[in-house]
C-alpha positions, 0 to 999 in steps of 0.5 A: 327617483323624485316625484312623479312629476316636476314643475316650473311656474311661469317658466316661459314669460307671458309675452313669449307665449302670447307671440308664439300662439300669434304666430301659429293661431291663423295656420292650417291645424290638422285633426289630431290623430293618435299614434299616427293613425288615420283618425282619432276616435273623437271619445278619446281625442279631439282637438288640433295640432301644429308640428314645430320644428323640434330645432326652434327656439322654443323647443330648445328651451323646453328642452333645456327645462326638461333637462334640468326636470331630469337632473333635479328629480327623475335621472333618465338617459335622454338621447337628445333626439327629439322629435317634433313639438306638438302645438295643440289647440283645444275648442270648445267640446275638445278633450283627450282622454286617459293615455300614455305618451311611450310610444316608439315611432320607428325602431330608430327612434327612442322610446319617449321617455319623458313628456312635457306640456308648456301653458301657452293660455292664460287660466282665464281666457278658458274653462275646463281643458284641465291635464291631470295625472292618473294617481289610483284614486278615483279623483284623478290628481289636480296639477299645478299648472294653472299659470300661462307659461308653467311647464310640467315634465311627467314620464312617459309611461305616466296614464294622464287626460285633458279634461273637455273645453267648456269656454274659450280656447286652450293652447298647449305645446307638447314635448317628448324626450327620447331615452331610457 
């Protein structure tokens, strides 16, 4: 097993991410939930999310980045059976504390395996709404994944935060791999 997580910076070109928010920034967002429930305690999330297509364009190649992480560093069975990608919107006073993504929906579906977080803003246009990883220190891990278009691939199982929105807007895509 290679590092708890791997990266690639500026995976997806700027423009691309920019067109992808253009696209989906002016529909109906739903309050985040967690596991499905009803509603979130907004301690622990509070944001708003879209459902794409888990066949789109952009979650293939997510998933082909997620792939080549598995490949070059974590060795996991993936199905292949993705579910839905997240496109998350974060305001001003949004966050989502400590959590684990290894979760099973339904018994038909695999367990997530790995996760993915796709950059879709530039660093500049917010402050705050930091991911970070849990590493047993009490100063959580900072991540790499500054730049619009970075993509950072962690195991599910990994305990991980966004840090609360202080300025602007934060736009991320969230992607989950089935498998063991």
């Amino acid at each position: 097993m290679g590092h708890r997580y791997f990266y690639f910076d500026s995976a997806i070109r700027g423009k691309d991410c920019d067109d992808l928010v253009e696209q989906y920034k002016d529909q109906d967002f739903e309050e985040a939930k967690i596991n499905d429930s009803e509603d979130a305690p907004l301690k622990i999330r509070k944001s708003k999310v879209i459902w794409i297509n888990a066949r789109s364009l952009i979650a293939r190649t997510v998933f082909s980045y997620v792939q080549e992480a598995n490949q070059r560093n974590f060795g996991l069975n993936l199905s292949g059976d993705n579910e839905l990608v997240q496109l998350t919107k974060y305001d001003i006073g949004d966050q989502y504390n400590w959590h684990i993504d290894n979760i099973q929906k339904s018994p038909r579906e695999p367990l997530r395996a790995l996760s993915a977080s796709v950059q879709l803003s530039k660093p500049e246009d917010y402050t705050g709404g930091a991911l970070q990883l849990f590493n047993g220190t009490i100063d959580p891990e900072v991540l790499p994944i500054q730049n619009q278009g970075s993509i950072i691939v962690f195991r599910s199982l990994e305990w991980h935060r966004v840090t609360e929105l202080t300025k602007g807007v934060r736009y991320s895509l969230v992607f989950w791999a089935g498998g063991c």
